[in-house]
C-alpha positions, 0 to 999 in steps of 0.5 A, a space after each residue: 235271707 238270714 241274718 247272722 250274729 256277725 251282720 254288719 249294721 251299716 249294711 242295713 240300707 243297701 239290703 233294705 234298697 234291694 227290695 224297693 229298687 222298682 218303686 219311688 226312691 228313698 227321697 221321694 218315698 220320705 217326702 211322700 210319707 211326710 206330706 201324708 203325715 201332715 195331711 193326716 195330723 191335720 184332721 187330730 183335734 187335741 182333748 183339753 182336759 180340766 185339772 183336777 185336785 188328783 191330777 195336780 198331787 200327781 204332778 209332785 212326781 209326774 207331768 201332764 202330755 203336753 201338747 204335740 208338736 209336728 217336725 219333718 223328716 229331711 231328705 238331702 244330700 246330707 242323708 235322712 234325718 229329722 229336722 231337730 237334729 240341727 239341734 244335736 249337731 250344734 252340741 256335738 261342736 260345744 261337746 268336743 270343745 268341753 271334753 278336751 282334756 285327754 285321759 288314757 286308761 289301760 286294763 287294771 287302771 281305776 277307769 271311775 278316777 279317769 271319769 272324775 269331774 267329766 270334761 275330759 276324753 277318756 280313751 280304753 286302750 283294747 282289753 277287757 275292764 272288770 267293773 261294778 257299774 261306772 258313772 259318767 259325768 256331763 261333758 266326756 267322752 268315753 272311747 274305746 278302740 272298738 267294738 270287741 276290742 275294749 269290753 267293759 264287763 260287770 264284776 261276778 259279784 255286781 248286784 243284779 240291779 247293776 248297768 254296765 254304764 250309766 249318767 252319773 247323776 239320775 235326779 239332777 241329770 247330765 247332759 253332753 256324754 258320748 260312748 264310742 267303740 266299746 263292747 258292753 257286757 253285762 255278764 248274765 253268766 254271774 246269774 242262777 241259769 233259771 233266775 229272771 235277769 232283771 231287778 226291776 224298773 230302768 235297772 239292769 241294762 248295758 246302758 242307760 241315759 235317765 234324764 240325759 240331755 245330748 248324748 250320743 252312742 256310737 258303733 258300741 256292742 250290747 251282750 247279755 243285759 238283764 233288761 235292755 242293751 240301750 235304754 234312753 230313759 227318764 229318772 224313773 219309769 212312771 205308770 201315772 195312767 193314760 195322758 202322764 208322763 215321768 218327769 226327768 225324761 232324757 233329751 236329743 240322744 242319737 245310737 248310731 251304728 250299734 249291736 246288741 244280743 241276749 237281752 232280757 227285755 229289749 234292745 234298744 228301748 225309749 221311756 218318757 224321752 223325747 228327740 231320739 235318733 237310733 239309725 244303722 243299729 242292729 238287735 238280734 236274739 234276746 234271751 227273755 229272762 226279764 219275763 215269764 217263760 213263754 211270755 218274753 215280749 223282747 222287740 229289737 226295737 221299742 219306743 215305749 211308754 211316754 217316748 215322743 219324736 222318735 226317729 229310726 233310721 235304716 235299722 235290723 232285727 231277727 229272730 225277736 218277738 218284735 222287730 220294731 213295737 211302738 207301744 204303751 203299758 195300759 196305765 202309761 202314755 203311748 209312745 207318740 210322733 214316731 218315724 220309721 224309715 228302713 228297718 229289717 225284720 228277719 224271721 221275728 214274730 210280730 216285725 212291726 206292731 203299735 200297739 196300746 195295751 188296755 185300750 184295744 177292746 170295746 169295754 176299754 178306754 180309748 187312748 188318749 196319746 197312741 198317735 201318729 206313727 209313720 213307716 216308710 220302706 220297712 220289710 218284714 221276712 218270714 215271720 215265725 211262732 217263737 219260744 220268746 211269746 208262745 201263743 203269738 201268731 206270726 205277722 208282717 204288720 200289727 196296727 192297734 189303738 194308734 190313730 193316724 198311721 202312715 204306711 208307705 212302703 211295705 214288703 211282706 215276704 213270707 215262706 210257702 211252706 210255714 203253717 200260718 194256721 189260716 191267721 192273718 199276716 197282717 192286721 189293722 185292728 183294735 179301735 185303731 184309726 185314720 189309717 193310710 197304707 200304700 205301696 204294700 207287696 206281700 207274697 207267699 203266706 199261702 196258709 194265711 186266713 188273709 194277706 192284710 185283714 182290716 177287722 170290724 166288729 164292737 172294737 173294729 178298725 176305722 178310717 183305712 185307706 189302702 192303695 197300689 197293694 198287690 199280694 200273691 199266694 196269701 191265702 183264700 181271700 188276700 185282703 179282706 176289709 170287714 163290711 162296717 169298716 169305713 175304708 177306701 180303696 186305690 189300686 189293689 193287684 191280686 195274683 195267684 
């Protein structure tokens, strides 16, 4: 399978259908992960940590983690959703009442006047507009006339630091902004061909909302940011340590429907936010620039630092290093109560990794904040060594660090002839925790070390159950659960 730079996102969820048809439907296989998940969150007893003198200079510019909260995903006639999006819909009723005043721009038109004051419906006749970087103020809507047909496209002489669009007000925040039908191109061309693209902190993306509260963004196009295509961010990103979060996070944002390529980081990323829907979207060849040569790690999809209740939905990635990473720098909060439900990984380099980098290995601390993570129907072909992170082993499926993890509905499908130099093609390892994984089918890594490898040893794994897994030509020893692990088996089917 290939996925070409013309692949439509709504087609997503039938190709993800394909490769579950034989199993449990879509409904049954969420309903089954949520009642997994909430039997797993039951056994999580929260720290409770005493405030120090330090912790509260801190909170001048940070915020504690606060205490968790469990939601479900929904499966009805409606589709498949989290059960906070009432919430959002609610709002999107209060948006279009608000932004009815109606503006009309065409190419040439001064679009910043257009926007002026907000509450009003910005409409982009088809053409490309040439900007510095355009603000939108609470309550508009800002709509092209689609995809590759409205450009918005950032001046020669922009600053590197410049997005393409953003909320007006970062400090004080905006809230009710929706972006519809409209092609984001960040004009990397302006740049030297060998100068990293990206400025620093949330800066250089296509789009950002920093401290945003109801927004949404539909069926749009991402090109060529310096960083991110799609950034749901908090004022700042904040690296306050383990267990602190940034303050002035972004709230119920929903990307539906969108595209990026040929971003320097990520392509549609999350940062000390909370309540996100991204479903139908689809990211593909990211150029790297952000990062060092050989050391890009650009995932299609990423809930990073400090990201809670976090749902994709029924999304597509090739040829990234990671197709989706749920994640945390060492000396920031691990994204938390993240759900994936249909994702597509084609010939990226790690499809699915958790991970909570400084707290893998024995000598570090554990996490404080890396849980519970769910994945219902993901499937991961052909994973590849890749230019983007050079010393990378290819994988399916990483889990580090994260502690209550839900996986149900795996399909691996490697290439029988691909060199995956006797590495695993999926592993469960670092300290990681309370792990559950059911109705796995993995074929064709023959020169695999193993099909799925459950490490031990002074940062080993713990607490995996596995069941209804079946591999074929994955290596001399399929699945291999290290002795000192404690672990449990269902059903295991192994074919040569």
């Amino acid at each position: 399978m290939i996925l070409t730079n013309f692949h439509h996102p709504h087609d997503n969820a039938r190709l993800i259908e394909f490769f579950f048809e034989d199993g449990p439907s879509l409904k049954e296989s969420v309903l089954e992960t949520d009642r997994l998940f909430c039997e797993s969150a039951a056994k999580w007893v929260p720290e409770i940590e005493k405030k120090s003198i330090f912790s509260r200079v801190k909170s001048m510019w940070t915020k504690k983690n606060e205490l968790m909260k469990m939601h479900h995903t929904i499966a009805d006639e409606n589709g498949i959703y989290p059960d906070w999006k009432t919430v959002l819909d609610q709002e999107w009723d209060v948006l279009q009442k608000k932004a009815g005043k109606e503006v009309y721009v065409q190419p040439g038109d001064h679009i910043a006047a257009a926007l002026e004051g907000g509450e009003r419906t910005v409409f982009l006749s088809e053409g490309t507009f040439i900007v510095d970087e355009l603000h939108v103020p609470s309550f508009t809507i800002l709509k092209g006339a689609g995809a590759g047909k409205t450009v918005i496209r950032l001046r020669d002489s922009a600053p590197k630091r410049s997005f393409v669009l953003t909320n007006e007000n970062h400090v004080k925040g905006n809230s009710h902004i929706l972006i519809e039908g409209i092609t984001m191109d960040w004009n990397i061309e302006r740049l030297q061909p060998d100068e990293k693209s990206s400025s620093g902190n949330n800066r250089s993306s296509c789009l950002t909302f920093a401290n945003v509260e109801f927004g949404w963004v539909k069926n749009c196009e991402a090109i060529n940011p310096g960083l991110h295509c799609y950034d749901v961010s908090s004022t700042l990103y904040d690296y306050s340590g383990d267990g602190y979060r940034a303050r002035g996070g972004s709230r119920y944002i929903w990307i539906d429907g969108c595209t990026g390529s040929g971003f320097g980081d990520d392509g549609v990323t999350t940062h000390h936010s909370d309540y996100i829907l991204i479903s139908n979207c689809y990211m593909h060849d990211p150029s790297g620039r952000s990062h060092q040569k050989g050391f890009s790690n650009s995932n299609g999809f990423e809930a990073d630092d400090g990201s809670r209740y976090v749902w994709l939905i029924h999304n597509a990635s090739t040829r990234c290093f990671g197709g989706i990473e749920v994640k945390a720098h060492a000396t920031s909060s691990a994204a938390a109560n993240v759900h994936i439900i249909g994702h597509l990984s084609v010939n990226d380099n790690r499809s699915y990794n958790f991970r909570h980098i400084g707290h893998h290995h024995a000598k570090d601390p554990d996490s404080k904040t890396a849980l519970f993570v769910t994945a219902t129907r993901i499937v991961s072909i052909h994973p590849v060594y890749t230019d983007l992170y050079r010393d990378s082993s290819p994988r399916a499926l990483t889990v580090s660090a994260y502690k209550h993890v839900i996986i149900n509905g795996l399909r691996a499908i490697g290439n029988p002839s691909y060199d995956y130099k006797r590495l695993p093609a999926a592993g469960i390892q670092y300290k990681s925790k309370h792990v559950h994984i059911q109705n796995v089918v993995m074929e064709d890594f023959p020169t695999a070390g193993s099909g799925l490898k459950v490490f031990g040893g002074a940062q080993k794994a713990d607490h995996v159950f596995i069941q209804k897994a079946a591999f074929k030509n994955c290596g001399k020893k399929p699945l291999h659960v290290a002795a000192d692990v404690h672990a449990g088996q269902g059903e295991i089917v192994t074919l040569a």
